[in-house]
C-alpha positions in Angstrom: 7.4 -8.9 29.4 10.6 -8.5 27.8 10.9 -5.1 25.5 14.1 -5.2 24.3 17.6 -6.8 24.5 18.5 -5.6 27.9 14.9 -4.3 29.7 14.2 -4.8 33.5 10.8 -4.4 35.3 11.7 -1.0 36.2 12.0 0.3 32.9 12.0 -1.6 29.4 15.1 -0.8 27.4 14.6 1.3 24.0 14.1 -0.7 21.1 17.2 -0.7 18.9 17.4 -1.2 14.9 19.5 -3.7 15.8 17.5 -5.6 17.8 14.7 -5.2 15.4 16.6 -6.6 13.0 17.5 -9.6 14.7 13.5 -10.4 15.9 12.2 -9.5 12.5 15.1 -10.3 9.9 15.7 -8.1 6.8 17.4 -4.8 6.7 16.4 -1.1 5.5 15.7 -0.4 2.4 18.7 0.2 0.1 19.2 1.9 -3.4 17.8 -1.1 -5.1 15.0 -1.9 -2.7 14.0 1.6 -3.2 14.1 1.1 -7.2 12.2 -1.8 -6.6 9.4 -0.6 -5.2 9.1 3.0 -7.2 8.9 0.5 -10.2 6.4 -1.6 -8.3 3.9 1.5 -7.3 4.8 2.7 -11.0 2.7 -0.4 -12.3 -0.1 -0.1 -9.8 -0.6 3.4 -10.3 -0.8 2.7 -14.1 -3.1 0.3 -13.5 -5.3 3.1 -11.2 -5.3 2.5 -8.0 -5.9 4.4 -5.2 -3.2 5.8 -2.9 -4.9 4.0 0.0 -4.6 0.7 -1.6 -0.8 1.9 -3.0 0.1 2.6 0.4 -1.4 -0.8 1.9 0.4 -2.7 -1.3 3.8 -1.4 -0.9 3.5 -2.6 2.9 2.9 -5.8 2.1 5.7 -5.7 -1.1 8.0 -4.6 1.5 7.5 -7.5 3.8 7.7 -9.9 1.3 11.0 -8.8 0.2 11.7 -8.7 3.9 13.0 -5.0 4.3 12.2 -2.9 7.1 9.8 -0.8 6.2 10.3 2.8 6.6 7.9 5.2 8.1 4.9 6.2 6.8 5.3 9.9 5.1 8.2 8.1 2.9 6.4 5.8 1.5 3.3 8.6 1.2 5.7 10.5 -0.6 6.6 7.8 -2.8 3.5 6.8 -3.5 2.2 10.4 -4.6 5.6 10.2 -6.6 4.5 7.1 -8.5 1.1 8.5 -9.1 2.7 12.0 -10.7 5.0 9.8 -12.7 1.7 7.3 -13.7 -0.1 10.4 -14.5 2.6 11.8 -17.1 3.3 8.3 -18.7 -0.3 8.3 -19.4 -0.5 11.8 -21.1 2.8 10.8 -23.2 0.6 7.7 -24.3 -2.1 9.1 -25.5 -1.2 13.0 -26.4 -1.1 11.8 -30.0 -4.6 11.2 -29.8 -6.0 14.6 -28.6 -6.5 17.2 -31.1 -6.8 20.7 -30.9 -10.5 20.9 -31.9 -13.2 19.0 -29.4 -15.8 17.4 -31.1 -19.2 18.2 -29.4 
């Protein structure tokens, strides 16, 4: 079983980005990759759905745009970034309907 460019079986060689790249294609995610996908997570969080699903859903939108995805508390953090962002876009939308007296 081979794990990496140059492994022997003594010890497997470390797995390099490089070699990564080579088996899986694609590269890291760049400036527009990552604008991509904030504006991606923007819509689903608009649209209410939960962080587990976000998370799961950014995976996949990674892979299809075939960048390597980065590890998991980055795309935690964007996600809870996406959901802040969903959260005040929604307020700005419909502050003009809330009043200062509740109607009970």
């Amino acid at each position: 079983m081979s794990w990496g460019p140059t492994a022997s079986a003594s010890r497997p060689a470390p797995i390099t980005w490089g070699w990564c790249r080579g088996i899986w294609g694609g590269d890291s995610a760049g400036a527009l990759e990552w604008k991509e996908l904030e504006e991606f997570l923007l819509a689903r969080a608009m649209e209410h759905d939960s962080p587990s699903l976000m998370f799961r859903l950014a995976c996949e939108h990674l892979i299809s745009a075939q960048v390597i995805r980065p590890g998991p508390v980055a795309l935690i953090e964007r996600v809870a970034t996406a959901r802040a962002a969903a959260e005040r876009q929604t307020y700005q939308r419909v502050a003009h309907l809330l009043t200062g007296h509740r109607g009970r």
